[in-house]
N, C-alpha and C positions, 0 to 999 in steps of 0.2 A: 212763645208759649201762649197758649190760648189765657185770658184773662175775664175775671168777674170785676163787676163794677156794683160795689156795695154801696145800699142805699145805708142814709143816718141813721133810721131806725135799728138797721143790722149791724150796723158799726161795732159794737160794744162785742156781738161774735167773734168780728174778727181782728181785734185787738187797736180799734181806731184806724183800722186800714181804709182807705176808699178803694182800691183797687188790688183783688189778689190775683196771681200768677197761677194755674194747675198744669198738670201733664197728666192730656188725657186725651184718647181717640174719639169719644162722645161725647153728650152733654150726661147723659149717665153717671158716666166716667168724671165726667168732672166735676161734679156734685162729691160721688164719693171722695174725691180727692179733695175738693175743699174740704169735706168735713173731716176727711184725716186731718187736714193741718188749722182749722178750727171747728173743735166741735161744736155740736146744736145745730149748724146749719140743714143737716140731711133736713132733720123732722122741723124745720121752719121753711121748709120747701117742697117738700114730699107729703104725700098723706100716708095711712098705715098700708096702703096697696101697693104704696111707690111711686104712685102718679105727682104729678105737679098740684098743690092744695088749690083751690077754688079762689080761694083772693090772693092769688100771686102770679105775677105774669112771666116768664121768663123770656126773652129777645134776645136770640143769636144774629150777631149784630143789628140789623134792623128788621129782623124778621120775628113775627110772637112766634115759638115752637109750635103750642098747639094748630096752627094754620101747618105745620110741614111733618119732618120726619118725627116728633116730637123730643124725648129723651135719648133716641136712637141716631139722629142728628150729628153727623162726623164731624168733627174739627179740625181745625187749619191753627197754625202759628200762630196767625195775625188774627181771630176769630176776637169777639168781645163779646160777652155774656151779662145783658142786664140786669136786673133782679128788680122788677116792678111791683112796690107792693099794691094793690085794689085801695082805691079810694072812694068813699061812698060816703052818704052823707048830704046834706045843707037843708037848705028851708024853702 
């Protein structure tokens, strides 16, 4: 099954997991599906259009979506789904 890999900040989502499991044919899809099985994630990923929010990067496996099919992006078994949050910031 395709898998997310949760960053620290998001952890508390999804109940101290680093890595969840979904079943799903897209990244779409697997969004939805993680947030069935912890909620909050949709709207800590999505914006109110549904698009991916502006400081969040997502990586199917080594690819940022926005560079390809974006959330329309099919999935594989063996797929791994980053979740990058934007870092900004210093002096």
């Amino acid at each position: 099954m395709p898998q997310f890999r949760i960053p620290g900040p998001l952890r508390n989502l999804s109940g101290g997991q680093p890595v969840v499991e979904v079943q799903a044919e897209d990244l779409r899809g697997a969004i939805d599906a993680l947030d069935g099985l912890h909620p909050g994630f949709r709207g800590r990923l999505l914006d109110d259009q549904g698009e991916p929010r502006e400081f969040v990067n997502l990586f199917l496996n080594e690819d940022d979506v926005r560079l390809g099919d974006g959330l329309a992006s099919k999935l594989k078994a063996t797929d791994e789904i980053a979740i990058v949050p934007a870092v900004a910031g210093g002096a």
